[in-house]
N, C-alpha and C positions, 0 to 999 in steps of 0.2 A: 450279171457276171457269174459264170458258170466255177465253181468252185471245185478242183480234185479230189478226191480222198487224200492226198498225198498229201496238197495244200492244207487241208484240215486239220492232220495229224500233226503236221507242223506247228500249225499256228498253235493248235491246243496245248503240245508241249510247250512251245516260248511264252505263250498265257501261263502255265501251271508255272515254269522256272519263276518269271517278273513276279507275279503276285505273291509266291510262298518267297522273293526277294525283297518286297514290298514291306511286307508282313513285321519282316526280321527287322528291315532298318527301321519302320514304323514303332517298332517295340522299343528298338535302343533309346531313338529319340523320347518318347515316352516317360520310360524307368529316367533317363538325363533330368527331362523339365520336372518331373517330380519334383526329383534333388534337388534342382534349381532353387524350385518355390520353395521347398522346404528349410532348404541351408541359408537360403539367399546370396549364393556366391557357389561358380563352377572352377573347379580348377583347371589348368591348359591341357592338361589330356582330357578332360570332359569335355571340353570345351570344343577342341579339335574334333573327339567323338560325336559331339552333335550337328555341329555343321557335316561330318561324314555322311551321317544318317539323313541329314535333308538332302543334301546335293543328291544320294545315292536313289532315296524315294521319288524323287521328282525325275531323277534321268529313268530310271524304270519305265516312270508312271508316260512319258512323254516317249520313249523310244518303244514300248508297245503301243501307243496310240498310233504312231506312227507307220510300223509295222504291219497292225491291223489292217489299216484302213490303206493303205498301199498293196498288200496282198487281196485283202476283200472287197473294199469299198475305192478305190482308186479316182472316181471321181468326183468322193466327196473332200478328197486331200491335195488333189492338183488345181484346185483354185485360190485366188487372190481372197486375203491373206492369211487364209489357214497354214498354207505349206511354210508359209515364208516365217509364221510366229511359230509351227514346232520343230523347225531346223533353228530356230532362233534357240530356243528354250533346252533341246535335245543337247544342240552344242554347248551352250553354256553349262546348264549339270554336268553331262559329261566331262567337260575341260577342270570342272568344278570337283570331281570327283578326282579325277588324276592326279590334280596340282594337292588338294586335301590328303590325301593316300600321303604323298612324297610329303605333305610335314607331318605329318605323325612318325613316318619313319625318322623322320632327322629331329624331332621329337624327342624320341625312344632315344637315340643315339647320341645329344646333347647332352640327355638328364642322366643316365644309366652310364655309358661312358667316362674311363678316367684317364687322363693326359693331362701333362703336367706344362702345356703350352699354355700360354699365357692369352692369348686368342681363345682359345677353346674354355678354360676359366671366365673368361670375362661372360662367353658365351653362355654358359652354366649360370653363373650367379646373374645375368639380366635376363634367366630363360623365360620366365614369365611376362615380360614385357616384350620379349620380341615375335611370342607368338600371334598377340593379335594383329602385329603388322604382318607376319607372314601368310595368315590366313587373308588380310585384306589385298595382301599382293597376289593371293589364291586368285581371289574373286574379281579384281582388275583383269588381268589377265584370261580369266575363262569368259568375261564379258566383252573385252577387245575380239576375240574370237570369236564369238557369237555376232558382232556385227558385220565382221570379215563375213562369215556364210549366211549373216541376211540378206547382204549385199549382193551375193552370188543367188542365191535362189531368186531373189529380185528381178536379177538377170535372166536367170535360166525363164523363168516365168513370161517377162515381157517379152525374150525369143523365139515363145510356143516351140520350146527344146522336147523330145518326148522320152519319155521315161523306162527305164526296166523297174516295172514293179513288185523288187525280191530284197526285204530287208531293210536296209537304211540309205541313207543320205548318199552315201559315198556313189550309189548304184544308176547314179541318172547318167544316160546313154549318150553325152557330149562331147564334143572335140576339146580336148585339150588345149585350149590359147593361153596366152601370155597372162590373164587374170586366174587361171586354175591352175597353170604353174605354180605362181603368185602361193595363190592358197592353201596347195595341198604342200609344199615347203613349208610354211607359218605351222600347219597341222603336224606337220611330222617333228618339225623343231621343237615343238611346245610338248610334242610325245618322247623324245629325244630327251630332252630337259628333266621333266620327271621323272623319266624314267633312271637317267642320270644320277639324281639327286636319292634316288632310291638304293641304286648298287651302294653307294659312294658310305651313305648311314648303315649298310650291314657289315661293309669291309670295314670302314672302323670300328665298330661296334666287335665286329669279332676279335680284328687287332686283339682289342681292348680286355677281352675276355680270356684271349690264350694269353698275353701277359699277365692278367691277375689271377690265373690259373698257375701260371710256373712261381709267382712270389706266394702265393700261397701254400705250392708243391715245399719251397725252398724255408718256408715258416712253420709249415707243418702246422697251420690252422685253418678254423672253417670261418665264415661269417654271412651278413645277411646279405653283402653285396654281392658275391659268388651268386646266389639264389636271383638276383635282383636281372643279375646278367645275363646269368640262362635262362628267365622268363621272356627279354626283351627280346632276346636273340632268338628264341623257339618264334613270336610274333613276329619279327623284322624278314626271319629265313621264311616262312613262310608265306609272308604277303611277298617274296621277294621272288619266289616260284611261282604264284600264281601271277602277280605282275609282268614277270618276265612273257609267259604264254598270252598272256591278255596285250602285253605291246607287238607282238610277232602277229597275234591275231588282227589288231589294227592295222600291221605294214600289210598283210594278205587280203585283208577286205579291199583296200587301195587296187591291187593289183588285181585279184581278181574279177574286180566291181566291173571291168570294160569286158572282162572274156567274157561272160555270162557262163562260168563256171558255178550254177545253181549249187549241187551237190556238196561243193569246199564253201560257198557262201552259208548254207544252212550251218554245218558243222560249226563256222566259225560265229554264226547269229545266236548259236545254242551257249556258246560255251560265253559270248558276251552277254548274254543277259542272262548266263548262272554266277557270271564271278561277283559282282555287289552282293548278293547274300548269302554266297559261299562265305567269301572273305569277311561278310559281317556278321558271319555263326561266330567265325575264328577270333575274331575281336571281342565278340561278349563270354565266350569260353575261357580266354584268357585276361578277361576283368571278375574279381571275385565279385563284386556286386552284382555286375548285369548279370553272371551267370546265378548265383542264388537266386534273384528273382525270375529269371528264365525257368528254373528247376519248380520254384515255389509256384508258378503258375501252369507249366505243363503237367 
């Protein structure tokens, strides 16, 4: 398989992005289990932070395999059951990654957040108990997905379907029937949803911050919740920028994936496997722990 200059420079970049992403989330989870074993007990933002860091290493580690061996090696990836277990695995990280993101947001926005609804209290004071169902509803849900598209490659497989080999999953060269309708609606609704859940915790969260902004203006005092506010809100606005362009980059992959628009597929391949360790600099930067030992070992 005769390989471009072009193709090289490619891949070598999205190698260099995944692994220095690898790295980052590899490190969080790390510094996390430490403290685990150390304290014996993680709190819910730890906690949510560590399942981040896995789902995030493992979708890396699975979507450059994939990658690879689609742009380089293509016939060691289109056989039974290789393709069908890393569009398994790819999807679930990834779905796994999305739904995780969206509760840490609404995380941030439960605990930090003050409103005096009585919903939103109960919310607050059971925050700790409702996180490990939210993450277990994470993990249902990115696993229903994943069987959805093993199911699909399954097919595409047994139909000797043939392939555009540039990038990811989305890019195999099919008709459109009633079962990939099917799917790529389930796909977009579940990107729809988090991303949903994502807006929905900064708008509050801000709400929340310009009122205890003007009763503070109006008391003429400071305190440590002011401070607590603007930290969440500097994290929340920011994963809420870079989420925002990483959901717009999923609707363009979809569409572009049939034009064979190479060019906007690269751009869009670059910027998906820089945002997991972009956005998980951003995470350990603004945890005063991870970032200390970040500091202590660079």
């Amino acid at each position: 398989y005769n390989v471009t200059s072009f193709t090289a420079v490619t891949v070598a970049i999205i190698s260099l992005e995944t692994f220095a992403g690898m790295w980052i989330n590899a490190f969080m989870v790390c510094v996390l289990c430490i403290a685990w074993v150390k304290k014996k007990i993680l709190n819910s933002n730890e906690k949510i932070l560590l399942l981040l860091g896995c789902s995030r290493f493992w979708h890396l580690c699975f979507s450059w395999v994939y990658y690879f061996l689609s742009t380089i090696y293509p016939d060691y990836l289109f056989v039974h059951p290789i393709f069908q277990l890393v569009v398994f695995f790819e999807t679930f990280f990834n779905f796994s990654n999305l739904w995780v993101s969206a509760c840490l947001c609404i995380f941030y926005c439960i605990k930090i957040a003050n409103f005096r609804s009585s919903v939103f209290i109960y919310l607050k004071v059971k925050l700790d108990r409702i996180v490990p169902w939210l993450l277990l509803g994470s993990g249902i849900l990115a696993l229903a997905m994943s069987f959805i598209f093993y199911d699909l490659a399954e097919d595409m497989h047994s139909d000797n379907l043939n392939f555009t080999c540039l990038g990811n999953f989305w890019e195999a060269n099919i008709s459109l029937d009633k079962h990939f309708f099917s799917s790529f609606f389930l796909a977009g609704l579940e990107y729809a949803a988090s991303f949903t859940a994502v807006i929905s915790s900064a708008v509050f969260l801000l709400f929340s911050l310009w009122r205890h902004k003007r009763k503070m203006q109006t008391n003429s005092m400071n305190n440590l919740s002011m401070d607590a506010h603007i930290r969440a809100m500097k994290s929340v606005l920011s994963f809420l920028v870079m989420y925002s362009i990483n959901f717009v980059c999923l609707i363009l992959t979809i569409i572009y994936a049939r034009k064979n628009e190479n060019t906007m597929m690269l751009l869009i391949s670059l910027y998906l496997h820089a945002f997991p360790g972009v956005h998980s600099i951003i995470l350990i930067l603004s945890n005063p722990k991870l970032e200390k030992t970040l500091t202590r070992v660079l």
